[in-house]
N, C-alpha and C positions, 0 to 999 in steps of 0.2 A: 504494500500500500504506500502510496505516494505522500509524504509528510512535507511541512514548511517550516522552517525557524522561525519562533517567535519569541523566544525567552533564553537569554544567554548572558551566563556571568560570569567570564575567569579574573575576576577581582583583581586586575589591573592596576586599580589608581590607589590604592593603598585605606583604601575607606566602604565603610559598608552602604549599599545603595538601598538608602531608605525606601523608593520608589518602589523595591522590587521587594524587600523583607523586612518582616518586622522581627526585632533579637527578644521576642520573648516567647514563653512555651505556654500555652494553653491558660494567660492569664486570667483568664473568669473564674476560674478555678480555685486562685489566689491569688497574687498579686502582681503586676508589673516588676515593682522591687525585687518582688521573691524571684520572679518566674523568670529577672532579666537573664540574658545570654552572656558571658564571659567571653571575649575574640578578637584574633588580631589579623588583623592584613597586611601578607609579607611577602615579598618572593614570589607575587604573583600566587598565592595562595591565600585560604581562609583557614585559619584556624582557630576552630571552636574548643572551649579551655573550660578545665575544670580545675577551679584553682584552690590553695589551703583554707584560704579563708570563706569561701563557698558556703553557704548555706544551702539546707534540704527547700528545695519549689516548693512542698503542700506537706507540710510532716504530720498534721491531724490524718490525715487521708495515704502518704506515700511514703512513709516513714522518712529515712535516713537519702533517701535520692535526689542527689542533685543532677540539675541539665544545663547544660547548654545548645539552644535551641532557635532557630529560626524557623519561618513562618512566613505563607504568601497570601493568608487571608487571615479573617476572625470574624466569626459570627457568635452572639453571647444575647442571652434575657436580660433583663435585671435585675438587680441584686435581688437576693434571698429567690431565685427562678430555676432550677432545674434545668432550664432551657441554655444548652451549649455543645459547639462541638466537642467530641470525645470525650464523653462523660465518664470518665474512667476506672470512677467508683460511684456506689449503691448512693450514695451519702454525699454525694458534691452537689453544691449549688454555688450559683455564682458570687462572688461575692465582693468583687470590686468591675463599677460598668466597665464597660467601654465603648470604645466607636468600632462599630460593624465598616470590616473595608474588605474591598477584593483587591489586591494589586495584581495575582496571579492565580488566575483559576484555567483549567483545559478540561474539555470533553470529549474523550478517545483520540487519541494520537502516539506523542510518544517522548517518554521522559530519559534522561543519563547524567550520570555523574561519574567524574573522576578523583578519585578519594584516597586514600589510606586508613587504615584499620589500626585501634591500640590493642597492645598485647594483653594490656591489664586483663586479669582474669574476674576484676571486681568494675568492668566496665563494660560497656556497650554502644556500637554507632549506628547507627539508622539515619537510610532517605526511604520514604515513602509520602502515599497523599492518600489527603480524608474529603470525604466530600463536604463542601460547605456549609450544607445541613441547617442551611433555612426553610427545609422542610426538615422532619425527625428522624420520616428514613431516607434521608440522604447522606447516611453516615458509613457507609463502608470505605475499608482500607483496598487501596493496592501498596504492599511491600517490594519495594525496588531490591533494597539491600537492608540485612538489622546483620550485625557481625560482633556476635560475645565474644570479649576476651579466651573467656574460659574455651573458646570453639579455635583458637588460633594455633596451631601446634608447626612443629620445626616442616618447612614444605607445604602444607596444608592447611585448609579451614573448611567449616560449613560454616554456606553464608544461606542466613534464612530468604524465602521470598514465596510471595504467593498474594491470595486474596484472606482478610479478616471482614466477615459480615457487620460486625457489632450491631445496631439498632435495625440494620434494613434485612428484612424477613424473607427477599426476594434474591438472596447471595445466602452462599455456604462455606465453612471453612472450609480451607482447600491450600496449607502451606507446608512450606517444606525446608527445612534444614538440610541444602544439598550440599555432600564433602565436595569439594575442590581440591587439586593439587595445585594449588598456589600459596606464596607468602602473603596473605592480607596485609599486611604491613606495608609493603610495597605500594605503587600507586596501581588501582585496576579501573577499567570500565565497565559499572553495573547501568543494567538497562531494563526497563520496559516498556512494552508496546500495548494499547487496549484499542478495541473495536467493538461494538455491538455484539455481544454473547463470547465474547474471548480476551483472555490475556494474554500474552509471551515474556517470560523473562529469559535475560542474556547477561554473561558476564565476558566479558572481553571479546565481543560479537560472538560467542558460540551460544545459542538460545539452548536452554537449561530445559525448562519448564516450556510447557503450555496449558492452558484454565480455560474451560470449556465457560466462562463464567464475566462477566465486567459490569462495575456500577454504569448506572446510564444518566449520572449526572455530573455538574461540573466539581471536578477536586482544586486541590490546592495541595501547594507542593510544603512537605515538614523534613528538616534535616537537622539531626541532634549528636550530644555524645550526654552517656549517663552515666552517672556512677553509683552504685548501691552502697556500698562501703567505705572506708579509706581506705586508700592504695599510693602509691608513687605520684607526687604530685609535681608540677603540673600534667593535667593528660591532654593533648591536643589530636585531636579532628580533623587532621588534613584535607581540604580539598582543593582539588585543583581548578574544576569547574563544574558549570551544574548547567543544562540545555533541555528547553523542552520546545518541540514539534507539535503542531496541531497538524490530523490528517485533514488532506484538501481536499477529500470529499466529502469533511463535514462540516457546517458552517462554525464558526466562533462562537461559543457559549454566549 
């Protein structure tokens, strides 16, 4: 299927381009402060940072996890509302407003990033998207790449990818932790593709996966690093660049 650039950032100029991401993680949840992103712009890379003095995003609800997290949209209720994207416990509601923004949403096409993976075995790095979810069930994941420390070993890794339904009743779990003979550490190319009842995933152009399955609304793209524990600090997030395609036979969300 025939795709178009529309969205492309190899973080060039040494600064984050507010235009295109916002640095904080699923603040309705808890705060801007808590939720902000720790990162530097260098060497023509982003690196997302988890630093000693970090505090935990939501510790009533996610204990001990800190993130550092970007974001190309935000849809939230108002306070004391149930109503937000990835609601990712029983017991969250929002609890500081915000401004509902789209900077970057797609509806089937095709996403990539080029990144590096931490070793820590008390971390984790993920790019994936969520649906905007200005309706309730337009909340499904597609997982480009989530890569545990603990999965990273001398030569190889399993790098997760697939689809997570969460609120929409019309998708089904369907993911997969596949081993690779690669250093994640290194830089790689993870990828996916969606189209009207399918997904593809790819790591260095060799497609991995295929999913009989895809959201039919518009996402927005989330890229983080997490850390559950302490471990060796600081932990950075390499990425090199991040590209999303809308297909040209389908109009723009």
């Amino acid at each position: 299927m025939p795709y178009a650039l529309e969205f492309a950032d190899e973080f060039g100029d040494g600064r984050l381009d507010r235009t295109r991401w916002l640095p904080y993680y699923l603040p309705h949840w808890s705060s801007r402060r808590r939720a902000a992103a720790r990162y530097a712009i260098r060497d023509g890379c982003l690196r997302l940072q988890i630093e000693a003095d970090q505090a935990p995003w939501c510790p009533e609800l996610d204990g001990d996890t800190r993130v550092s997290s970007l974001q190309t949209g935000l849809f939230a209720g108002p306070v004391g509302s149930r109503t937000g994207q990835h609601r990712f416990h029983a017991d969250a509601v929002v609890r500081e407003a915000q401004e509902n923004v789209r900077l970057y949403t797609l509806q089937y096409g095709r996403v990539e990033i080029r990144c590096r993976a931490v070793a820590d075995p008390n971390a984790m790095v993920a790019f994936w998207l969520i649906g905007y979810e200005d309706e309730p069930h337009r909340s499904g994941e597609i997982c480009v790449c989530e890569i545990f420390g603990r999965d990273i070993g001398p030569g190889e890794a399993r790098v997760g990818m697939g689809i997570h339904p969460f609120g929409d009743p019309r998708l089904r779990e369907d993911f997969e932790r596949v081993p690779l003979p690669i250093d994640a550490t290194d830089f790689h190319d993870y990828c996916a593709e969606w189209e009207p009842g399918q997904s593809r995933f790819f790591v260095d152009g060799q497609l991995l996966r295929s999913v009989d399955q895809a959201p039919d609304y518009p996402l927005q793209l989330m890229l983080g690093i997490y850390a559950f524990r302490d471990g060796p600090r600081p932990r950075d997030f390499v990425v090199d660049w991040v590209r999303g395609y809308r297909s040209i036979e389908t109009p723009a969300d």
